[in-house]
N, C-alpha and C positions, 0 to 999 in steps of 0.2 A: 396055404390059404385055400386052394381050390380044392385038399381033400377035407377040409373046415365044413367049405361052402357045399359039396360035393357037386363040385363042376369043374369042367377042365381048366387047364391053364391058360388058355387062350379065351376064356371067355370075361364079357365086360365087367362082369360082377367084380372076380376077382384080381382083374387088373387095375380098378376104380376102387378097390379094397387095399390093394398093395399104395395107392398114391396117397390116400387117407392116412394110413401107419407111415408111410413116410415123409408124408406133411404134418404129422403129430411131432414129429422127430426135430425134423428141419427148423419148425416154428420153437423149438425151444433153444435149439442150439443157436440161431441165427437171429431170434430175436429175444436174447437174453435181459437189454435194455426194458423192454417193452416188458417182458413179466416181472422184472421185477418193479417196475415202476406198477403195475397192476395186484404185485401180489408181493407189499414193502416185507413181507416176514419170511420169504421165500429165498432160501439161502442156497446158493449150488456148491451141496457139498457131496459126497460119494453119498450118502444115505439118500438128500434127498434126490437125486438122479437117479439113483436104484426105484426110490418108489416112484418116481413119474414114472420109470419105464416100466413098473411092474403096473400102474393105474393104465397108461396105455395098451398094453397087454390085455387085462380085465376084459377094459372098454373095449376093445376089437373085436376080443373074443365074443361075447355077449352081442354087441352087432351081427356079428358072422352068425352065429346059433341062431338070432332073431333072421334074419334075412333068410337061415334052412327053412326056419318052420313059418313063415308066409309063402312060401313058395308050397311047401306042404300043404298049406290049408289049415294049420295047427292053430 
């Protein structure tokens, strides 16, 4: 993450980045109840776990690149 963000590992971006991807994680495995009650079509099967994890992935991504280029100026 912090060669993403291009900042070191100790800094708050990237450690406030790392608890985000791992509260995207947590809140699925741990509150499986609650999404599917919120999302009744939502089946946890190997595919769709693959694509949450590939949608959280994206999404991070795309956070981290937008958080480079505000700091840029871009």
């Amino acid at each position: 993450m912090g060669e993403v963000l291009e900042l070191p590992a100790d800094h708050p971006h990237v450690l406030m980045g790392m608890s985000v991807i791992q509260g995207f994680c947590i809140w699925y495995r741990s509150s499986r109840a609650v999404a599917e009650r919120m999302f009744p079509k939502l089946k946890f099967t190997p595919e769709s776990i693959d694509w949450m994890a590939n949608f959280i992935a994206d999404f991070s991504l795309a956070g981290m690149r937008a958080l480079v280029q505000n700091r840029k100026g871009n």
